[in-house]
C-alpha positions as CSV (number, residue, x, y, z in Angstrom):
1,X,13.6,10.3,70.0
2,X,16.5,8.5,68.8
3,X,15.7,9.5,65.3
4,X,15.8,13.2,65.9
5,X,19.1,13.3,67.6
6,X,20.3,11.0,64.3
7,X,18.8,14.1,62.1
8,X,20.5,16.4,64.6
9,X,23.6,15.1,64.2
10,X,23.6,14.9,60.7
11,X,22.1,18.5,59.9
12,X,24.3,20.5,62.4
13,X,27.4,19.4,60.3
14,X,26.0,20.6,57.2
15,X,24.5,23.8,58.3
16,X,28.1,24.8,59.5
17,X,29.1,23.8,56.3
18,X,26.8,25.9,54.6
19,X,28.0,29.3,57.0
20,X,32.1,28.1,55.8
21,X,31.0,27.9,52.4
22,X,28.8,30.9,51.6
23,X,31.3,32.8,54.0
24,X,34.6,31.8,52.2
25,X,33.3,32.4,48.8
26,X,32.6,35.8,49.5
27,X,35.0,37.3,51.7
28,X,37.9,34.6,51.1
29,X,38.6,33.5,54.9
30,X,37.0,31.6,57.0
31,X,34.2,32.8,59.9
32,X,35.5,33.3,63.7
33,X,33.3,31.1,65.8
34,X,33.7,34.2,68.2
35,X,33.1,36.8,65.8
36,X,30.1,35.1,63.9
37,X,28.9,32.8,66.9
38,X,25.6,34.3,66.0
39,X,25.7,33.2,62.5
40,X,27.3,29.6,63.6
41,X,23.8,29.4,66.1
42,X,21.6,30.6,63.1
43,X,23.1,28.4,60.4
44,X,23.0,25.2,62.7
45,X,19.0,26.5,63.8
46,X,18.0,27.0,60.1
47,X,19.7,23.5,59.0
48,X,17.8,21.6,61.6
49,X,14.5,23.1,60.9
50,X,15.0,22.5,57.1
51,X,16.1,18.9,58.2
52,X,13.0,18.4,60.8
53,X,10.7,19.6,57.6
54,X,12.6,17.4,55.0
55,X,12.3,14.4,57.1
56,X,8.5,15.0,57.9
57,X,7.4,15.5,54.4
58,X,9.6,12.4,53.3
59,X,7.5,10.6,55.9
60,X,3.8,11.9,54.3
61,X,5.1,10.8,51.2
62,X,6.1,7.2,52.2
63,X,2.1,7.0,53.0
64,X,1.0,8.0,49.6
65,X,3.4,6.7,47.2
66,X,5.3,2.8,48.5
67,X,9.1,2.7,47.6
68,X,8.5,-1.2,47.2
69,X,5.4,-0.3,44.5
70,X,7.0,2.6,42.6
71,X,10.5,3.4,43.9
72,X,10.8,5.7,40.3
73,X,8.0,7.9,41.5
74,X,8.7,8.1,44.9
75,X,12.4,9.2,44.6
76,X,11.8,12.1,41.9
77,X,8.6,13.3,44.1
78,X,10.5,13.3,46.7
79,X,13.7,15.2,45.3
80,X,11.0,17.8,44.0
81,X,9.2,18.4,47.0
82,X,12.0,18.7,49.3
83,X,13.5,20.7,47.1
84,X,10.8,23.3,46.5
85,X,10.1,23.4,50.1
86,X,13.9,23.7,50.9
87,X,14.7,26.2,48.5
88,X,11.7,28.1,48.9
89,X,12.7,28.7,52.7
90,X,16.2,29.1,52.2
91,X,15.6,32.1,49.4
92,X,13.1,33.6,51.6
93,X,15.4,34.0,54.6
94,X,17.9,35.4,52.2
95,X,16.1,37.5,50.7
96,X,14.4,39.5,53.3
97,X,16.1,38.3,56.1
98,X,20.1,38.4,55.2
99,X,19.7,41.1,52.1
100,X,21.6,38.5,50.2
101,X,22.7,39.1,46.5
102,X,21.9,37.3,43.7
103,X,25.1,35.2,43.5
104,X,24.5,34.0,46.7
105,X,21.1,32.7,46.2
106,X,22.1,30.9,43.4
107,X,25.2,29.5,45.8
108,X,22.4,28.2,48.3
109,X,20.5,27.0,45.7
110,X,23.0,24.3,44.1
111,X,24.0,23.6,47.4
112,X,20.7,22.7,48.1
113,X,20.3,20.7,45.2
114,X,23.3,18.6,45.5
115,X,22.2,17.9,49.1
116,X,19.0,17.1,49.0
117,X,19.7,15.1,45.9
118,X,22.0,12.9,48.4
119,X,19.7,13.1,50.9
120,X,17.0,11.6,49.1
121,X,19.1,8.5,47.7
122,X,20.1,7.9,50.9
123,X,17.1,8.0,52.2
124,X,15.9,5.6,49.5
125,X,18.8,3.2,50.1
126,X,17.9,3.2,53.7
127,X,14.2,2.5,53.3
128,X,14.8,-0.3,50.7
129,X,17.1,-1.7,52.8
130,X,14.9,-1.2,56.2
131,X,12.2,-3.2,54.2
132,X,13.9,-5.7,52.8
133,X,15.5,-6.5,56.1
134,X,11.9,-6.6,57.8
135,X,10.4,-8.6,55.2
136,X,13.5,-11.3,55.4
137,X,13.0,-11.4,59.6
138,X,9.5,-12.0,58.2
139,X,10.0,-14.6,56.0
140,X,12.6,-16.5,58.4
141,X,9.7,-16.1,61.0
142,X,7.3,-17.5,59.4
143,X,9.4,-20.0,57.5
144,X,10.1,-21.2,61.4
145,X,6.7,-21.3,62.4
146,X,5.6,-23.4,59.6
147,X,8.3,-26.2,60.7
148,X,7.4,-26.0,63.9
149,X,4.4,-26.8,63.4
150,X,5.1,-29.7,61.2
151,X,7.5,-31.1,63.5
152,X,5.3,-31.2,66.1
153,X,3.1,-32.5,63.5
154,X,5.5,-35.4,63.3
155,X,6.5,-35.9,66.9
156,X,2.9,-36.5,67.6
157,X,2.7,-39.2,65.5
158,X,4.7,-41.2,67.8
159,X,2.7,-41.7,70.5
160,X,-0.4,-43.3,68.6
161,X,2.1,-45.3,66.9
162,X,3.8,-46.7,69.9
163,X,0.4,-47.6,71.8
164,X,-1.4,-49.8,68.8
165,X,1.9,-51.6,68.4
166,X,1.4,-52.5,72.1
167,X,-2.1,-52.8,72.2
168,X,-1.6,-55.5,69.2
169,X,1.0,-57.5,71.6
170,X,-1.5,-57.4,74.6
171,X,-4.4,-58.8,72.3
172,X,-1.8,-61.8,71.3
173,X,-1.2,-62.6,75.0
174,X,-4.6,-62.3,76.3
175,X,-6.3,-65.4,75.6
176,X,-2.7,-67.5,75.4
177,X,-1.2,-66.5,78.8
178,X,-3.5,-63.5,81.2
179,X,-0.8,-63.5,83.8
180,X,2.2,-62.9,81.3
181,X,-0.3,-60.1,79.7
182,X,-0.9,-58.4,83.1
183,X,2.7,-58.0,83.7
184,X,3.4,-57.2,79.7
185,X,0.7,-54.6,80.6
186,X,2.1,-53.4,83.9
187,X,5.3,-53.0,82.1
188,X,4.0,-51.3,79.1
189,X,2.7,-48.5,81.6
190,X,5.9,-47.7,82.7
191,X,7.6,-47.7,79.2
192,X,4.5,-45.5,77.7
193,X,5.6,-43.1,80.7
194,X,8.7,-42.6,78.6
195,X,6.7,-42.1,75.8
196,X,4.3,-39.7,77.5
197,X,7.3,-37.6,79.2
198,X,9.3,-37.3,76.1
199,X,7.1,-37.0,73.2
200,X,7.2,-32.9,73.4
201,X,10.9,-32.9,73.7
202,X,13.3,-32.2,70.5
203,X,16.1,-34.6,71.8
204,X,17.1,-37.0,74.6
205,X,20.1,-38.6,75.3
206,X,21.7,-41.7,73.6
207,X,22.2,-43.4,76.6
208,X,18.1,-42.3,77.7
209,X,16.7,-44.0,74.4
210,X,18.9,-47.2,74.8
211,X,17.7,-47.6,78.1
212,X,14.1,-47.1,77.1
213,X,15.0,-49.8,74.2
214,X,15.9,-52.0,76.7
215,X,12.9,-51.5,78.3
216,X,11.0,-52.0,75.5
217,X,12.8,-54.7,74.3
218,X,11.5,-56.5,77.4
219,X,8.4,-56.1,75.8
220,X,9.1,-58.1,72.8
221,X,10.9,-60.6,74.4
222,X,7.5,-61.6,76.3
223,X,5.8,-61.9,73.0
224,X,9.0,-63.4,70.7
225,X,10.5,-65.4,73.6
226,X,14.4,-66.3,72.4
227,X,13.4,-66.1,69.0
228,X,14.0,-62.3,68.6
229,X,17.6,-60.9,70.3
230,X,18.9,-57.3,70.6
231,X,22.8,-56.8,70.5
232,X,23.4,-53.2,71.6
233,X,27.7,-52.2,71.1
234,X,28.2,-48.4,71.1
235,X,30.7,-46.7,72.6
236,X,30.5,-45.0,75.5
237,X,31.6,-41.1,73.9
238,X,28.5,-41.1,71.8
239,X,26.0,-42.1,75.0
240,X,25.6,-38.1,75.7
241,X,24.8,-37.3,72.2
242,X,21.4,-36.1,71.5
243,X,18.6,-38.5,69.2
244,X,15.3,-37.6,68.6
245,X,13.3,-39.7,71.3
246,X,12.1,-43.2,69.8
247,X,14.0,-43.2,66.8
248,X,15.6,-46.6,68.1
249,X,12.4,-48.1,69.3
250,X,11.0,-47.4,66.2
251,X,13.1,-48.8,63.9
252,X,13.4,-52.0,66.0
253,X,10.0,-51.6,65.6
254,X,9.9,-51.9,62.2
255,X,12.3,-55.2,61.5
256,X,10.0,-56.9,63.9
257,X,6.8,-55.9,62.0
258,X,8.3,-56.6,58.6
259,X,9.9,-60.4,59.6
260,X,8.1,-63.3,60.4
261,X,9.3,-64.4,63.8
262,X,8.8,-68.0,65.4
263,X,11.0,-71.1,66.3
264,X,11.9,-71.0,62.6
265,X,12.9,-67.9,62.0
266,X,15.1,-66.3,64.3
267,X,15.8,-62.5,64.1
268,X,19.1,-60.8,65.2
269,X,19.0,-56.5,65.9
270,X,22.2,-55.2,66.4
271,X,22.9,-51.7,67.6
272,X,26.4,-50.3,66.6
273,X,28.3,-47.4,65.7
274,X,30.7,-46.9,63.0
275,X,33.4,-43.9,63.1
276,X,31.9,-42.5,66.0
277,X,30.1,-40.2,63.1
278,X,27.0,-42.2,62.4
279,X,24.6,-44.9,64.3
280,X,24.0,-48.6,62.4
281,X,20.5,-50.6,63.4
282,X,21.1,-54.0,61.4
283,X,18.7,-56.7,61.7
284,X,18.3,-59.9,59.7
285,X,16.1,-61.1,57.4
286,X,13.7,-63.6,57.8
287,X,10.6,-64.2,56.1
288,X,8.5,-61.8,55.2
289,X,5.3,-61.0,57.8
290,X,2.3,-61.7,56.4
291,X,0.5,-58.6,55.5
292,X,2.3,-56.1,58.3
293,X,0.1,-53.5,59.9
294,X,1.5,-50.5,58.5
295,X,1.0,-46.7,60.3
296,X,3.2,-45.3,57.3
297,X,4.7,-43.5,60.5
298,X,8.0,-45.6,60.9
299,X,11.1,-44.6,59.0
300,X,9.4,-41.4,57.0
301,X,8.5,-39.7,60.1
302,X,12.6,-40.3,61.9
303,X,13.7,-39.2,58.2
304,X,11.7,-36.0,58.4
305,X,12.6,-34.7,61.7
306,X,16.5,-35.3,61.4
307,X,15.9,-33.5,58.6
308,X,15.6,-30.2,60.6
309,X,18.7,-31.0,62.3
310,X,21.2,-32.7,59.4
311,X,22.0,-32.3,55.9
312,X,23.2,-36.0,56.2
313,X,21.0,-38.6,54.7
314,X,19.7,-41.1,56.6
315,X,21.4,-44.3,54.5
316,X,19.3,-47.5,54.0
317,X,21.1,-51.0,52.8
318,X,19.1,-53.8,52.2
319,X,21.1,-56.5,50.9
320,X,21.5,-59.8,53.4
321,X,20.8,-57.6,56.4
322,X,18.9,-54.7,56.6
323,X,20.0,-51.7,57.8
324,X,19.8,-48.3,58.3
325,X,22.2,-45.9,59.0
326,X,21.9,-42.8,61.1
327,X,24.1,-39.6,61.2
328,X,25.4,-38.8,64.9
329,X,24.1,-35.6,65.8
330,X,25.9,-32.8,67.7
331,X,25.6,-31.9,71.2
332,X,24.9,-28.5,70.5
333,X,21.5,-29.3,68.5
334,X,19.9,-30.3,71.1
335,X,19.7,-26.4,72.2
336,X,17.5,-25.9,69.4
C-alpha cells in the first residue's frame, strides 16, 4: 500500500504538469483550476493510470530479465516498453478522445519520452541500490552467524579444558594424600560451577574472574604447596571492566603446565595492570616441565575471542619472565 501512495504522489505532480504545459503552449496562459477543474481531475486520473501501468509492467519485467545479470538489457527493454505502452495510450486519448492536433501529439510524445526516460533510470538506480543494500544486510548476516558460531566454537573449548587439568591434579593426590583429594575434589565442584555458569556468557567482570582465580588458585596451592604463589595488584577502576570468563585462569594455567614446580623451583604469578589500558600476567621461569600435556586450547583460544572484541594484539614477552599482555576492554562490549 505504501508503494502506491509513493506512485501517487509522484504521478499527480506530473500529470498537472502535463495539463500547464500542453495548455500554456497553446493558448499562452495558464488553466484556471475553477475553469478546467475537469481537465485538472482528468490529467491527474490519466497520469496515475499511466503510472499504475508503468510500474506493473517494470515489475513483469524484473522477473524475466535480472538488473544484477543484465542491467544493459533490462534498462533499454524497459525504456521501450513503457514507452510504447505510454505513448500508445496517451495518442489514443488524444486522438479520439481530445480531437488533438498533430503538434500536440508530438508535444505529449517528447514529454513522454523525457519522462519515462527519467523514470526508468531512476527506477534502475533504485533497484541496484535496493539490491545491493539487501545483499550487504545479507552478507553482514551471515558474516555474523559464521562468528558466532565459531566463538561458541571456542568458548566451548574451555570447559573440557578446565576439567582434565583438574582431573590430572586429583589423580596426583589420590594415592599421596585421599583426604587432601576429597576436599581438592569438593572444592573443585564448586569452582567447576563457575565454569559451568559462565561458559555461555561473552564477558564477566574483572573483579568475578579474580575471585574465581582465587578460588582456583586454592586449587594449586593443594597440589604446589608454597612452591607456587599468586600476587594479584590491580586497581580497583578496572575491577568492573568486562574479560572473557577464564582468560586469567587459563593463562595461570599455562605457566604452571609449562614450569617445573617443586622445592627447587619456585614459581612467582603476578597479576598487574599497567596504564589502566592493558592487563599484565607475569610469571617466572623455571625449568621446563617435562613433556606438558598440551590441549592446544590455552593462549590461541583467549587470542581468538578478544579478537572479536579488540583490534589490540594480545603482546607476549618472553625474556627473564614471561608474560603476556592483555588489552583492557571497554564496558560497553560487554553488550555485545
Amino acid at each position: 500500500m505504501r508503494k502506491y501512495w509513493l506512485l501517487f504522489a509522484i504521478c499527480t505532480p506530473v500529470g498537472v504538469l502535463f495539463l500547464l504545459f500542453l495548455h500554456f503552449s497553446n493558448i499562452g496562459k495558464l488553466p484556471s483550476p475553477i475553469e478546467n477543474f475537469e481537465h485538472y481531475l482528468l490529467s491527474i486520473l490519466l497520469a496515475n493510470a499511466a503510472g499504475l501501468l508503468v510500474y506493473q509492467i517494470d515489475k513483469t519485467l524484473d522477473k524475466r530479465i535480472s538488473w544484477k545479470e543484465s542491467f544493459l538489457t533490462r534498462f533499454i527493454s524497459g525504456i521501450l516498453v513503457n514507452m510504447a505502452v505510454g505513448l500508445s495510450l496517451a495518442i489514443g486519448l488524444l486522438l479520439y478522445g481530445l480531437k488533438s492536433s498533430s503538434a500536440e501529439i508530438w508535444k505529449i510524445s517528447i514529454l513522454m519520452t523525457i519522462v519515462l526516460f527519467l523514470y526508468e533510470i531512476f527506477y534502475g538506480w533504485f533497484y541496484s541500490y535496493r539490491h545491493f543494500a539487501h545483499t550487504q544486510v545479507e552478507w553482514l548476516r551471515s558474516e555474523r552467524w559464521q562468528l558466532e558460531l565459531q566463538f561458541e566454537s571456542l568458548k566451548s573449548q574451555i570447559s573440557p579444558h578446565f576439567l582434565f587439568n583438574c582431573l590430572n591434579t586429583i589423580s596426583s593426590l589420590v594415592y599421596k594424600d585421599s583426604k587432601l583429594a576429597e576436599e581438592f575434589i569438593r572444592r573443585m565442584a564448586e569452582t567447576f560451577q563457575y565454569v559451568l555458569t559462565n561458559q555461555k556468557r561473552t564477558f564477566v567482570s574483572l573483579r568475578e574472574e579474580l575471585e574465581f582465580v582465587k578460588s582456583y588458585y586454592y586449587l594449586l596451592q593443594v597440589r604446589f604447596e608454597n612452591n607456587l604463589k599468586l600476587e594479584i595488584n590491580i586497581p580497583k577502576n578496572l575491577l568492573s571492566s568486562p574479560i572473557p570468563p577464564l582468560t586469567l585462569q587459563m593463562l595461570i594455567e599455562n605457566a604452571v603446565k609449562h614450569n617445573q614446580i617443586d622445592g627447587e623451583n619456585h614459581l612467582m604469578v603476578y597479576l598487574s595492570a599497567k596504564d589502566n589500558t592493558h592487563l599484565l600476567i607475569t610469571n617466572t621461569k623455571t625449568t621446563a616441565s617435562a613433556n606438558p600435556v598440551s590441549t592446544k586450547v590455552g593462549l590461541e583460544n583467549i587470542r581468538k575471542r578478544y579478537s572479536f572484541f579488540t583490534n589490540q594484539p594480545i603482546e607476549i614477552r618472553n625474556n627473564g619472565k614471561y608474560t603476556v599482555q592483555l588489552p583492557v576492554l571497554k564496558e560497553s562490549k560487554a553488550s555485545v
